[in-house]
C-alpha positions as CSV (number, residue, x, y, z in Angstrom):
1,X,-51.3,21.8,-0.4
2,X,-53.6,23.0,2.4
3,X,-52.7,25.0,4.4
4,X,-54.1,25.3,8.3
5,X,-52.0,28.3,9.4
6,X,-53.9,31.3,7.3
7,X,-50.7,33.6,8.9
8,X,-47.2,34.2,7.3
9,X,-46.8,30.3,8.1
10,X,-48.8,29.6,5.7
11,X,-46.9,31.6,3.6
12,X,-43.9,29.7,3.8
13,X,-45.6,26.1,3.6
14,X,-46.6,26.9,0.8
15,X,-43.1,28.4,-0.8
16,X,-41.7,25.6,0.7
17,X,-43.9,22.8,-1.2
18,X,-44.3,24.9,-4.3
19,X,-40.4,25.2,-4.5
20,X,-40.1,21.1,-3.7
21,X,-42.4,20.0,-6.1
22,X,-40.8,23.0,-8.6
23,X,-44.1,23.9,-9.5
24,X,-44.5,26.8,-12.5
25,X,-47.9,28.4,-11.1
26,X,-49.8,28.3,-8.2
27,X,-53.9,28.5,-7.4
28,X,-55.9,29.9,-4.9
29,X,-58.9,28.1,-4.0
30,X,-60.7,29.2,-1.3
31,X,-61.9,32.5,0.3
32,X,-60.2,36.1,1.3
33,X,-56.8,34.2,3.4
34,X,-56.1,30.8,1.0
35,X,-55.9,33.8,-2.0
36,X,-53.8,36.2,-0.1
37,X,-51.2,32.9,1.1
38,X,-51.1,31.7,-2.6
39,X,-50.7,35.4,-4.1
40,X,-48.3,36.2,-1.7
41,X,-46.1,32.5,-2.2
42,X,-46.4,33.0,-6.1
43,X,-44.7,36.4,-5.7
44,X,-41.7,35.2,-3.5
45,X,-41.7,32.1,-6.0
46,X,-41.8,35.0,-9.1
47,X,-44.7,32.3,-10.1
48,X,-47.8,33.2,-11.8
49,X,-51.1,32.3,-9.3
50,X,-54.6,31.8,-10.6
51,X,-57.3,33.1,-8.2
52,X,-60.7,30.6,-7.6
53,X,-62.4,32.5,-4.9
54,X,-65.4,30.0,-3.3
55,X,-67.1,33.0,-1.8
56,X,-67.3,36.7,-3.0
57,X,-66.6,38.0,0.2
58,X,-63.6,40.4,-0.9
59,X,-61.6,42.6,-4.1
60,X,-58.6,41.1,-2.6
61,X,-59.5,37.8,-5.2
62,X,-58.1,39.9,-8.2
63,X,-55.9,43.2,-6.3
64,X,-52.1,43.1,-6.4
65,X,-51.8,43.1,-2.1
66,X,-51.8,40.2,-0.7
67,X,-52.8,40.4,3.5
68,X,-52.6,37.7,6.2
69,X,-52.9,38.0,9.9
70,X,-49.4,38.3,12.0
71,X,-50.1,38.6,15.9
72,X,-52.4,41.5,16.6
73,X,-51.8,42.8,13.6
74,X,-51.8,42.4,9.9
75,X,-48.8,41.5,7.3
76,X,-49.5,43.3,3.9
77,X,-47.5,43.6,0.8
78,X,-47.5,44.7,-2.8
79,X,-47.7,41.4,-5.2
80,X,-48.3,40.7,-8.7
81,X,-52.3,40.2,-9.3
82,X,-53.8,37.2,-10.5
83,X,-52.5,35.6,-14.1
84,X,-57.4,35.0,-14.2
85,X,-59.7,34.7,-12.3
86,X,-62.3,32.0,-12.1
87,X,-65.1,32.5,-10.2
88,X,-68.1,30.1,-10.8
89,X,-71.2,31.9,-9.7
90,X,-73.0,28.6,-8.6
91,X,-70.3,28.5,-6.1
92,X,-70.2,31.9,-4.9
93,X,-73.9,31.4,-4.3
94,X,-73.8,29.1,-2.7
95,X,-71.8,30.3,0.0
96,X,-72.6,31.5,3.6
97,X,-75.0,34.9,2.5
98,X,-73.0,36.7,5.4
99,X,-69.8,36.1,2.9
100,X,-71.2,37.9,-0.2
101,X,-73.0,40.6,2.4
102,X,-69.2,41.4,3.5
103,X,-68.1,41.6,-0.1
104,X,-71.2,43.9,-0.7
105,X,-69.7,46.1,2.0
106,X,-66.1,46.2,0.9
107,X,-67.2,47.8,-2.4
108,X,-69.6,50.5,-0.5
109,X,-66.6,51.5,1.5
110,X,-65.1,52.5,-2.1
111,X,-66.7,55.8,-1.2
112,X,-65.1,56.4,1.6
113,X,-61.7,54.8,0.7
114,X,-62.0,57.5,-2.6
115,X,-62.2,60.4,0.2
116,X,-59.1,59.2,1.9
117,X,-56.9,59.0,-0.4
118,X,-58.0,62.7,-1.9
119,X,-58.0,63.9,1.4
120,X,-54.5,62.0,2.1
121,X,-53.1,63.7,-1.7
122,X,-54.3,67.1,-0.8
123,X,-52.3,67.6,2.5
124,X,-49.9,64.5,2.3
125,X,-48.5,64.5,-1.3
126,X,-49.9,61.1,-1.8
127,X,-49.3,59.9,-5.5
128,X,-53.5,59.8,-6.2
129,X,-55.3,58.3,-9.7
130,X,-58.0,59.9,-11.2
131,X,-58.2,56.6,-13.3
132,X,-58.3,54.6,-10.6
133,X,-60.2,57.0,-8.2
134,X,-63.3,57.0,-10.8
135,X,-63.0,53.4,-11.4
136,X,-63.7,52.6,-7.8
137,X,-66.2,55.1,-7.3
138,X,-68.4,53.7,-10.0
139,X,-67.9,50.3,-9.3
140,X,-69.0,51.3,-5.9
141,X,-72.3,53.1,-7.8
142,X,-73.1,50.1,-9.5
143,X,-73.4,47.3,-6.3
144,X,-75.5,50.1,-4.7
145,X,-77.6,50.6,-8.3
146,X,-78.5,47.0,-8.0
147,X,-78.5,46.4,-4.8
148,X,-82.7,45.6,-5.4
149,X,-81.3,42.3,-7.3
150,X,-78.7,41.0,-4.5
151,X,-80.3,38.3,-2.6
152,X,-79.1,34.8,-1.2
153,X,-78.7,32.0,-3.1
154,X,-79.5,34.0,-6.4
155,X,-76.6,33.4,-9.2
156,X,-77.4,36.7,-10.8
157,X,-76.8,38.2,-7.3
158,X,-73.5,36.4,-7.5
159,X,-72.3,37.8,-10.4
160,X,-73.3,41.2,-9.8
161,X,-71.0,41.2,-6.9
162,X,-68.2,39.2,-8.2
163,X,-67.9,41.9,-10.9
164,X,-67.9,44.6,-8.8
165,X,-65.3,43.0,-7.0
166,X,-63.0,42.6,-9.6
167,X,-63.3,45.6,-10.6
168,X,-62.5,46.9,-7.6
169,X,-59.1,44.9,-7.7
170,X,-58.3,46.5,-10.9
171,X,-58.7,49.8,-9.5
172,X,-56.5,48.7,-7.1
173,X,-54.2,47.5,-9.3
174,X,-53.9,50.5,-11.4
175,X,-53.3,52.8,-8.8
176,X,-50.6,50.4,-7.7
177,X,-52.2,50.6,-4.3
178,X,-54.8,49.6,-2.0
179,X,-56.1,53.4,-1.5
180,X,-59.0,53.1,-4.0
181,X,-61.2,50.2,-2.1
182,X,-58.9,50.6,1.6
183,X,-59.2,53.6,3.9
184,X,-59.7,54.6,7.9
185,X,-62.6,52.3,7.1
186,X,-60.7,49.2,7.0
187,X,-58.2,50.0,10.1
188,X,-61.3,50.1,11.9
189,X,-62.2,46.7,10.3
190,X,-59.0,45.0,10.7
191,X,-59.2,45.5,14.9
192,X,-62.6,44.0,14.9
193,X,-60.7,40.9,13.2
């Protein structure tokens, strides 16, 4: 199906068709939103999703939230990460440089996500991973280590920022949270949307 409304009414056209055609898993092709609707469907389904991101724009290809627009604001919830991922680097490369520059960014803002959530365990009792916390934190090292190599249209540059992204997601996914890659940082980014 594709699906026009990147909100929760894409959501539901999708758990709709899904659930008509009795489909047993679902797949994501597409960038950050057609991910997020098709993770998010595949939960309220309790059906696996694979993830086929065309741009490597954002962790959220491989994390267990799934996030959509709603109004002024944005709908996020906890669901079940991706059965695989497959990310063909030809195609990420491919895609608008401004895309992979915004992934580049989400995995430098690791470092300040990192500090957030230590700050926000120190004086709120947040449940924090040191696992996790590190996990993030290097993944974060090692876009900014090779950040000499990232260029446009470059397949090596595609895969060193697919990886980092993924990783990212798994950080996310062990903490059981977004707090590892998503701090203050991305409030502020969220309003610009």
């Amino acid at each position: 199906v594709v699906v026009e409304d990147a909100g929760v009414g894409g959501v539901q056209q999708v758990i709709e068709t899904a659930g008509a055609a009795e489909a047993g898993l679902l797949v994501g092709l597409g960038g950050g939103k057609a991910i997020d609707i098709a993770k998010m469907a595949a939960d309220e389904l309790d059906l696996g999703f694979v993830s086929v991101p065309t741009a490597a724009s954002q962790d959220g290809i491989v994390s267990g939230r799934g996030s959509v627009p709603e109004g002024d604001t944005r709908h996020s919830v906890a669901a079940d990460p991706p059965l695989a991922v497959v990310a063909d680097t030809e195609v990420l490369a491919a895609s608008p440089w401004e895309l992979t520059t915004a992934g580049c960014a989400d995995i430098i803002s690791n470092y300040t996500a990192v500090m957030d959530w230590r700050l926000a365990s120190r004086l709120k009792h947040v449940e924090y991973s040191e696992y996790a916390a590190a996990l993030s934190e290097m993944t974060a090292e090692m876009l900014v280590d090779n950040a000499g190599s990232i260029r446009p249209e470059l397949e090596e540059s595609a895969w060193v920022v697919v990886k980092a992204l993924v990783s990212s997601g798994v950080a996310m996914s062990i903490a059981n949270s977004s707090r590892p890659a998503s701090g203050a940082e991305h409030l502020f980014s969220h309003q610009l949307d």
